[in-house]
MIDOSE-1310 file (N, C-alpha, C; in nm, 2 decimals, decimal comma, always signed):
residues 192
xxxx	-1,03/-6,05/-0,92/-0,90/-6,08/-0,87/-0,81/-5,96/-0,90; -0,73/-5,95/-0,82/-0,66/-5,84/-0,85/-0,51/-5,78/-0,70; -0,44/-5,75/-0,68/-0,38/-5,66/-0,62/-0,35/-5,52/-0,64; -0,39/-5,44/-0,47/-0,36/-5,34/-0,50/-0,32/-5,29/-0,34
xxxx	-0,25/-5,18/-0,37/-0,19/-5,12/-0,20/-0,29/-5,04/-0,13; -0,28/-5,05/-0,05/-0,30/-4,95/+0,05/-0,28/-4,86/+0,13; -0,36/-4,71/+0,15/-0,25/-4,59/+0,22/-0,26/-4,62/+0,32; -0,17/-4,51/+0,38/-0,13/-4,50/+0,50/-0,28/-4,55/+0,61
xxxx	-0,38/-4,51/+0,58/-0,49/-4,53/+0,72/-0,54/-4,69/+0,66; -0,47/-4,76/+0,54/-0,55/-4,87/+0,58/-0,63/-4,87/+0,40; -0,66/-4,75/+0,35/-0,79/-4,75/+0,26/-0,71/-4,83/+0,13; -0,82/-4,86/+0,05/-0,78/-4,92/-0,09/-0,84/-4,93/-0,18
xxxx	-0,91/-4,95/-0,30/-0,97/-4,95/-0,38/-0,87/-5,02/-0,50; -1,01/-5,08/-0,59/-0,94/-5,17/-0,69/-1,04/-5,11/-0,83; -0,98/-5,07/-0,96/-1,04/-5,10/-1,06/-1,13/-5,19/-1,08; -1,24/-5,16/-1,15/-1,34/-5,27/-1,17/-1,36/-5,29/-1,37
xxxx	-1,29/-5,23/-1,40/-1,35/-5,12/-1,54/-1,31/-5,28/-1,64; -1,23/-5,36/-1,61/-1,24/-5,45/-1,72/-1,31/-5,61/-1,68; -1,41/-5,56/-1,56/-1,47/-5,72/-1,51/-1,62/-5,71/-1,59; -1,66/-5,80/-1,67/-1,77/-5,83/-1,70/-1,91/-5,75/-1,62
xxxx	-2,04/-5,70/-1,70/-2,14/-5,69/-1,65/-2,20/-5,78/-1,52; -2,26/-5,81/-1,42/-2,33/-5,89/-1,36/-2,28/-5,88/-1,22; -2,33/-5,97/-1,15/-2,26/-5,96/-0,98/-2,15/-6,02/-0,95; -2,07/-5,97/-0,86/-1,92/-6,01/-0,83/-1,91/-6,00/-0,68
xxxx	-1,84/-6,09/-0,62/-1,84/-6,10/-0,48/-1,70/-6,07/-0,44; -1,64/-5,97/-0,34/-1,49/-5,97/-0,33/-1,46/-6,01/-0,23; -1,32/-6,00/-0,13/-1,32/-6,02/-0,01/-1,19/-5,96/-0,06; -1,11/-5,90/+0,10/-0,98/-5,86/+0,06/-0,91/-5,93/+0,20
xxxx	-0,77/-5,97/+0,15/-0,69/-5,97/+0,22/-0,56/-5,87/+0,30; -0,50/-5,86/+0,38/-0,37/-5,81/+0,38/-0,25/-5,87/+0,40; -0,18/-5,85/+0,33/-0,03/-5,90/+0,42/+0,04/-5,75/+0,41; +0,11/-5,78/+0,54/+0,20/-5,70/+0,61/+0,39/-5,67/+0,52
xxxx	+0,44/-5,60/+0,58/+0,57/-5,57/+0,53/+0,63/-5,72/+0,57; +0,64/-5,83/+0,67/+0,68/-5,93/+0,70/+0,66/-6,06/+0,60; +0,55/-6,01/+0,53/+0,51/-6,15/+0,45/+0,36/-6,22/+0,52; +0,36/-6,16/+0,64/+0,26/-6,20/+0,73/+0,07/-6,16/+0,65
xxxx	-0,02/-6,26/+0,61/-0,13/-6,23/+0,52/-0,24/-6,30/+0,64; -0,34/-6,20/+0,65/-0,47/-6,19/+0,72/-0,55/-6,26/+0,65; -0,68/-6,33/+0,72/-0,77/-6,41/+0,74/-0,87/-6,29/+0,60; -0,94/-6,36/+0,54/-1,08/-6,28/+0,45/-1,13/-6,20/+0,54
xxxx	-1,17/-6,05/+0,46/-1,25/-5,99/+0,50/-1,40/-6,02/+0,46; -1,50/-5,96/+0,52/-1,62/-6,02/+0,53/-1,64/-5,98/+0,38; -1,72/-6,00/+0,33/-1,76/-6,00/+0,16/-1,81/-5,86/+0,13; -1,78/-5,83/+0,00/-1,86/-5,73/-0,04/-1,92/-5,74/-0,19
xxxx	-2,07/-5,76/-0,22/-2,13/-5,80/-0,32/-2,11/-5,66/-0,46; -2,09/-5,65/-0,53/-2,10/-5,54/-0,61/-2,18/-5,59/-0,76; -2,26/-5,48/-0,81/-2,35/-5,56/-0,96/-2,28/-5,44/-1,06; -2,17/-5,52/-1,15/-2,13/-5,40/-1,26/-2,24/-5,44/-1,33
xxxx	-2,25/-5,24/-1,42/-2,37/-5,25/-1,50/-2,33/-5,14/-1,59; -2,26/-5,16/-1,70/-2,22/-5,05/-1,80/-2,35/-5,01/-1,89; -2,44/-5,13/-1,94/-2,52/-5,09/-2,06/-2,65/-5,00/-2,04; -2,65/-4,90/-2,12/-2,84/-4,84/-2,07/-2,94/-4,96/-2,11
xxxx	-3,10/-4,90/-2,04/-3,14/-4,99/-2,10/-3,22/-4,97/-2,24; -3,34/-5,07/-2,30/-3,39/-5,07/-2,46/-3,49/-5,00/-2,38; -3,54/-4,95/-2,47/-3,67/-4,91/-2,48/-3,76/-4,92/-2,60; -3,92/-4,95/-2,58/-4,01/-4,96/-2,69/-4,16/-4,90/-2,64
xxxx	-4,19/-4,81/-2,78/-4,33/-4,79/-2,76/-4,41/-4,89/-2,83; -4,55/-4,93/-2,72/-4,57/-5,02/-2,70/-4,75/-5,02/-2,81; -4,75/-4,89/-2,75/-4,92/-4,90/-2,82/-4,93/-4,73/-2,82; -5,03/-4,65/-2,92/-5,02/-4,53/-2,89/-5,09/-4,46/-3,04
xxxx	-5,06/-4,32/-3,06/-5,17/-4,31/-3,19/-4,97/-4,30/-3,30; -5,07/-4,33/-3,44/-4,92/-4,33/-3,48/-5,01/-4,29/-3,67; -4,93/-4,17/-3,73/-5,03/-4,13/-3,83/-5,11/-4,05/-3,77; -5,21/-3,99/-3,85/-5,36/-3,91/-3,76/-5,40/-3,99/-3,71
xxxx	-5,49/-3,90/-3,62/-5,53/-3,93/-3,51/-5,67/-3,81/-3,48; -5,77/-3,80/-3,43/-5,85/-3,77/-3,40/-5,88/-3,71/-3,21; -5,80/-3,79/-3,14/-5,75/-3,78/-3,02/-5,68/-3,67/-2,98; -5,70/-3,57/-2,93/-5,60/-3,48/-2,86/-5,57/-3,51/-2,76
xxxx	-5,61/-3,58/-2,66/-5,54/-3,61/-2,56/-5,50/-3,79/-2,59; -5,44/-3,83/-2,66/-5,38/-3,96/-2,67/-5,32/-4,03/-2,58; -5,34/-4,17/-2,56/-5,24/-4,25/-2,41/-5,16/-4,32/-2,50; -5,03/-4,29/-2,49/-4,91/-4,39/-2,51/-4,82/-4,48/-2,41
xxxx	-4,83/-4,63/-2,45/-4,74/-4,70/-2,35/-4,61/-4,73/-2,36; -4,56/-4,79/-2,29/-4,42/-4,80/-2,33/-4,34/-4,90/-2,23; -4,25/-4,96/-2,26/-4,19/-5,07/-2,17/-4,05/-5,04/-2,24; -3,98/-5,11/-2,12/-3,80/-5,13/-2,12/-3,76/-5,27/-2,09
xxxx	-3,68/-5,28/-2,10/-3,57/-5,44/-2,09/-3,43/-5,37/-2,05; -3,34/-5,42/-1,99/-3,23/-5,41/-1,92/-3,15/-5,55/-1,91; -3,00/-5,54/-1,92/-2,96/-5,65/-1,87/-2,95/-5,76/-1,78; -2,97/-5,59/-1,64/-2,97/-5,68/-1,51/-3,04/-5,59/-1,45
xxxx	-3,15/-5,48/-1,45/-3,20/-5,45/-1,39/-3,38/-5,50/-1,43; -3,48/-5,57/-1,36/-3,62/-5,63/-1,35/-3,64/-5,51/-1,42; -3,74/-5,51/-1,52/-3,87/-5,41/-1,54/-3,91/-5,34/-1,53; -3,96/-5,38/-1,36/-4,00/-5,30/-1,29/-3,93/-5,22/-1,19
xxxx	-3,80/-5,21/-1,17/-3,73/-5,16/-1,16/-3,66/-5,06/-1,23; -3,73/-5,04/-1,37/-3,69/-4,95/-1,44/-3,74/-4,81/-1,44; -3,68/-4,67/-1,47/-3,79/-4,58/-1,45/-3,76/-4,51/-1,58; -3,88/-4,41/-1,63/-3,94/-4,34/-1,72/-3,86/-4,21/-1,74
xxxx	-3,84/-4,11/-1,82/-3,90/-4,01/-1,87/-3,96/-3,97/-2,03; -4,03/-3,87/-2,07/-4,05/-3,87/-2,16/-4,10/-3,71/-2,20; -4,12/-3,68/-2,36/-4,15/-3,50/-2,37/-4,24/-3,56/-2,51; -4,30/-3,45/-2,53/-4,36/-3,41/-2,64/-4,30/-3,30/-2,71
xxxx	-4,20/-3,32/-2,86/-4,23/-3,20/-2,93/-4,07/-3,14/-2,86; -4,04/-3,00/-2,83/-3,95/-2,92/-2,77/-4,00/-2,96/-2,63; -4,06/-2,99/-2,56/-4,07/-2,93/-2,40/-3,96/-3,00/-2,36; -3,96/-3,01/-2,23/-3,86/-3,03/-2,14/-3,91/-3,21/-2,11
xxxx	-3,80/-3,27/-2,04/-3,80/-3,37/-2,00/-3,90/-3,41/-1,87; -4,01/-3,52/-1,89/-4,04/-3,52/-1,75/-3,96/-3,56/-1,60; -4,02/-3,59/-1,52/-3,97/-3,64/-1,38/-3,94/-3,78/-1,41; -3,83/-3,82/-1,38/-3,81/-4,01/-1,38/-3,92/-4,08/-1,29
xxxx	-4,00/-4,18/-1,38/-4,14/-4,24/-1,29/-4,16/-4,38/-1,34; -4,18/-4,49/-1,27/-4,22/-4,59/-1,26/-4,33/-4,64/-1,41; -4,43/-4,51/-1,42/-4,53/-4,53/-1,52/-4,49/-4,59/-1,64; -4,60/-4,68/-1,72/-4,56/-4,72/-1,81/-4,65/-4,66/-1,94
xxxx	-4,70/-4,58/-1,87/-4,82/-4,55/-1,96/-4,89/-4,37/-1,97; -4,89/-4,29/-2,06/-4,89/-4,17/-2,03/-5,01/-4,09/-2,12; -5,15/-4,01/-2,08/-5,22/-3,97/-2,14/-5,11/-3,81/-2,15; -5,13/-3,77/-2,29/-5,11/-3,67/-2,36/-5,17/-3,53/-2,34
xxxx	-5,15/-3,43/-2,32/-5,22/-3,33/-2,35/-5,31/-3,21/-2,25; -5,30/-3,29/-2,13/-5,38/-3,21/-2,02/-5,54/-3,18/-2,05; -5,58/-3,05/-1,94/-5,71/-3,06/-2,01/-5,75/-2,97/-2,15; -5,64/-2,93/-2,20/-5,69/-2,88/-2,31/-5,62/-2,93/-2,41
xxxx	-5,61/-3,04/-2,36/-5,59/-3,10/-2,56/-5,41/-3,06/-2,61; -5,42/-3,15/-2,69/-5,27/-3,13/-2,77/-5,32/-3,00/-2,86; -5,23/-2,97/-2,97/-5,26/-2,82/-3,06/-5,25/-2,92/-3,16; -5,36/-2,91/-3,30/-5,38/-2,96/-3,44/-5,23/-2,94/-3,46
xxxx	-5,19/-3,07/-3,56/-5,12/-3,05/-3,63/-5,00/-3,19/-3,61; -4,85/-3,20/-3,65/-4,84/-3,27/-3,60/-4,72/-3,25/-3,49; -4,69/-3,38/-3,44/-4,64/-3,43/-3,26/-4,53/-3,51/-3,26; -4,44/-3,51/-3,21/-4,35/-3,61/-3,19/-4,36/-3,65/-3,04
xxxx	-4,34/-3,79/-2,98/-4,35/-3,81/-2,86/-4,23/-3,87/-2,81; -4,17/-3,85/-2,73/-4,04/-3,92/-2,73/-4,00/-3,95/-2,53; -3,95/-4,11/-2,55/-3,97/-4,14/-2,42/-3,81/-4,24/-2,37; -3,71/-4,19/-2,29/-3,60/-4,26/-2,24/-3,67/-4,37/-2,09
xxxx	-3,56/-4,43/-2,12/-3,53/-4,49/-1,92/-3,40/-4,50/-1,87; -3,42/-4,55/-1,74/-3,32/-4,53/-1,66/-3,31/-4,68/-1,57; -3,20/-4,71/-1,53/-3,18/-4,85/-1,52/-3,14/-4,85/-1,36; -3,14/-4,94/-1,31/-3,11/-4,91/-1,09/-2,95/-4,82/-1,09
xxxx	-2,89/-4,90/-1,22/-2,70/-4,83/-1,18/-2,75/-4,67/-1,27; -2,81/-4,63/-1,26/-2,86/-4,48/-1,33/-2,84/-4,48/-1,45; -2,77/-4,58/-1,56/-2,80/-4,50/-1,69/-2,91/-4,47/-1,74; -2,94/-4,41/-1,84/-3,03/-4,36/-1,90/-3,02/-4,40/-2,10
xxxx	-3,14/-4,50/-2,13/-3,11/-4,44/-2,27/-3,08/-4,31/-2,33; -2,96/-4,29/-2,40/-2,93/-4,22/-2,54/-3,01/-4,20/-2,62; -3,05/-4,26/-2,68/-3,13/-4,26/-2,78/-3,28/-4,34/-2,78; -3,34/-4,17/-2,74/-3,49/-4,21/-2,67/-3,56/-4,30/-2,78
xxxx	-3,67/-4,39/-2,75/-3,77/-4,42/-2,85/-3,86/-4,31/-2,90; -3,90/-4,30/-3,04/-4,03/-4,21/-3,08/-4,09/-4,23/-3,14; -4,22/-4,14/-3,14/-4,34/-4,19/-3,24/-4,42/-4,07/-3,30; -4,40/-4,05/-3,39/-4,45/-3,92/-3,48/-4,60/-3,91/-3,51
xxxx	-4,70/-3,85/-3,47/-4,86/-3,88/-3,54/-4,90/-3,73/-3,53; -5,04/-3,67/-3,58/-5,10/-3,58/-3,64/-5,20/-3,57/-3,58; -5,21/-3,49/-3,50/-5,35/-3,45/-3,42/-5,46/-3,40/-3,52; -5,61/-3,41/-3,60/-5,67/-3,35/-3,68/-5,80/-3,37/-3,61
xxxx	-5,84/-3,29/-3,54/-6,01/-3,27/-3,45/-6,05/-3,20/-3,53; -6,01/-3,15/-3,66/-6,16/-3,07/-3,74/-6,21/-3,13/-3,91; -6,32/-3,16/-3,83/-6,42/-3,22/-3,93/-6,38/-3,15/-4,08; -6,38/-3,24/-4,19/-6,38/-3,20/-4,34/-6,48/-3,18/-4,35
xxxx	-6,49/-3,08/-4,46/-6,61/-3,02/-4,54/-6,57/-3,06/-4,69; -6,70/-3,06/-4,75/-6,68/-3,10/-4,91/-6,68/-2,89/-4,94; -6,58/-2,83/-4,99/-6,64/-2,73/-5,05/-6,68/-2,70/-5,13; -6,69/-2,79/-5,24/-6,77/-2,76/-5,38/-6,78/-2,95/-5,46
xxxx	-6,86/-2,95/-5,56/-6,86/-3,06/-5,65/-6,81/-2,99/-5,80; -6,82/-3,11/-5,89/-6,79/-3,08/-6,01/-6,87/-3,19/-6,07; -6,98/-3,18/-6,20/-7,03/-3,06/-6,23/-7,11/-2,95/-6,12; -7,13/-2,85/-6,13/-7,19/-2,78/-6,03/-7,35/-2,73/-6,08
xxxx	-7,34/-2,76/-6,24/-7,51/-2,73/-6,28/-7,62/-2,88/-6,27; -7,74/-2,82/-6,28/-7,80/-2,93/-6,21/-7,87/-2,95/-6,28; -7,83/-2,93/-6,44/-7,92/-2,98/-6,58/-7,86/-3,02/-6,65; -7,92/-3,14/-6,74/-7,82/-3,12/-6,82/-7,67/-3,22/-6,80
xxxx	-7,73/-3,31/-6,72/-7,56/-3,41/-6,69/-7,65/-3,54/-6,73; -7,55/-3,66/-6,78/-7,59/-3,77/-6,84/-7,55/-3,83/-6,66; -7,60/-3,95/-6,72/-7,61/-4,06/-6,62/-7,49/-4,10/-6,58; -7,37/-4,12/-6,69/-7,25/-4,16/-6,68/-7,14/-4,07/-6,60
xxxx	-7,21/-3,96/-6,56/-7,11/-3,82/-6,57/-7,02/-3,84/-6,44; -6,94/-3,83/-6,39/-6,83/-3,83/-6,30/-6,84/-3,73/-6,19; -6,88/-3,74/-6,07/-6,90/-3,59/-5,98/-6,71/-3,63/-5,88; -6,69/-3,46/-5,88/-6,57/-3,45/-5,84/-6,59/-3,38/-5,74
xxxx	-6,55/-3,41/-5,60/-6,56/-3,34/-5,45/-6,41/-3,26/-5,43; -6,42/-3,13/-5,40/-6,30/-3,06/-5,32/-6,35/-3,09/-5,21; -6,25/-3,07/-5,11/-6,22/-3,08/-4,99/-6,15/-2,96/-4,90; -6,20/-2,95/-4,78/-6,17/-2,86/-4,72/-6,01/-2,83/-4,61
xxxx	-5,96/-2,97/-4,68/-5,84/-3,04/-4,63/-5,80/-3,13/-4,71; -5,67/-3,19/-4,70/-5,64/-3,27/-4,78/-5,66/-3,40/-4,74; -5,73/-3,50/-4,82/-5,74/-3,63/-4,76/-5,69/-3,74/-4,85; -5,66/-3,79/-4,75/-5,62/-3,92/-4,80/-5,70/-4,04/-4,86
xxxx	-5,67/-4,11/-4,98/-5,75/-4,17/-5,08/-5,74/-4,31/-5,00; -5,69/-4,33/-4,90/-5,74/-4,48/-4,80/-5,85/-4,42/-4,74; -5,86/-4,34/-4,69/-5,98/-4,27/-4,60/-6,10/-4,23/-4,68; -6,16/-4,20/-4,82/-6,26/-4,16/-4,87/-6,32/-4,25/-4,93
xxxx	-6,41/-4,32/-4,88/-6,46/-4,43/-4,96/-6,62/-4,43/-4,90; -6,68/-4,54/-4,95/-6,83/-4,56/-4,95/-6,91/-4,53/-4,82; -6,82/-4,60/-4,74/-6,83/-4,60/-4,55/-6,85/-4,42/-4,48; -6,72/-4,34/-4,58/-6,72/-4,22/-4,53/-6,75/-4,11/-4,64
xxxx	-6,76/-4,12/-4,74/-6,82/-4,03/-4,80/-6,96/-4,07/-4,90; -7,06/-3,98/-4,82/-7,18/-4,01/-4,90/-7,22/-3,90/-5,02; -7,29/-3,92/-5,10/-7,38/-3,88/-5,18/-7,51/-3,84/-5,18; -7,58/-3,71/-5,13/-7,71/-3,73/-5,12/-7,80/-3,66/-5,20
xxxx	-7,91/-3,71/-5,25/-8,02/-3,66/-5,36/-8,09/-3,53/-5,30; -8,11/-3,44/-5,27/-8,16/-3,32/-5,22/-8,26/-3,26/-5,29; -8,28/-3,34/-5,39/-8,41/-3,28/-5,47/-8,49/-3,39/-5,49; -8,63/-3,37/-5,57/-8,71/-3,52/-5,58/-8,72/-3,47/-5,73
């Protein structure tokens, strides 16, 4: 609701900036310099939409990872725009922003693989009134495709050790003490 004038050909417009998010239906009237006020104009539906939408990564590698080409998904929620009406971008790292796309879901890397080490992946959307999240979702993990090597034990002589004796493995990398256990690191006898 509101009043406002009109120029010279007739045109008019009205502030919308303090009406609530959601759909609003107008119609306008005129009256004349006489007092004289015209019949409704035919309707005009408008959908205010100030907020961007949320965004969440949904599934994807997160920590190491073994994967160079990784698939991350991702979904949005919006006020008033469906879901599926929402669209995408997203980068890896410094690159540039992709193209705004419907997808919800994105393999990593092309055909040559991500580069060892680690990644940030980072993914905005955009809502039908065009905003765009601010503040993209992200997910940090570690590309590592090269196999550990034990490079040495401790003791390293092969006489001469008691039964109780403690064998100590370096590593050709640094690993992590959730990851080295019975499952993945073996012990083998090489001599009879």
């Amino acid at each position: 609701k509101g009043i406002t004038g009109a120029d010279f050909y007739g045109a008019w417009s009205i502030d919308l900036s303090s009406v609530p998010d959601g759909t609003h239906t107008y119609t306008a009237k005129a009256t004349d310099a006489g007092g004289m006020t015209s019949s409704a104009s035919n309707s005009v539906t408008v959908k205010v939409d100030s907020a961007p939408p949320q965004i969440n990564i949904a599934s994807g590698p997160s920590g190491s990872t073994n994967d160079n080409t990784p698939t991350l998904s991702f979904s949005g929620s919006d006020n008033l725009s469906q879901a599926a009406n929402l669209r995408y971008s997203y980068k890896v790292d410094g690159s540039a922003w992709s193209s705004y796309s419907p997808e919800t879901s994105v393999t990593l890397g092309g055909a040559s693989g991500l580069s060892e080490g680690s990644h940030t992946f980072y993914v905005k959307a955009k809502d039908e009134a065009g905003h765009e999240n601010q503040s993209p979702a992200e997910r940090g993990f570690t590309v590592d495709t090269t196999q550990p090597m034990v490079n040495g034990t401790t003791p390293s002589v092969t006489t001469g050790v008691g039964r109780g004796t403690n064998l100590t493995a370096t590593f050709s990398e640094k690993m992590s003490t959730s990851t080295v256990n019975a499952s993945t690191f073996k012990l083998y006898k090489v001599n009879s």
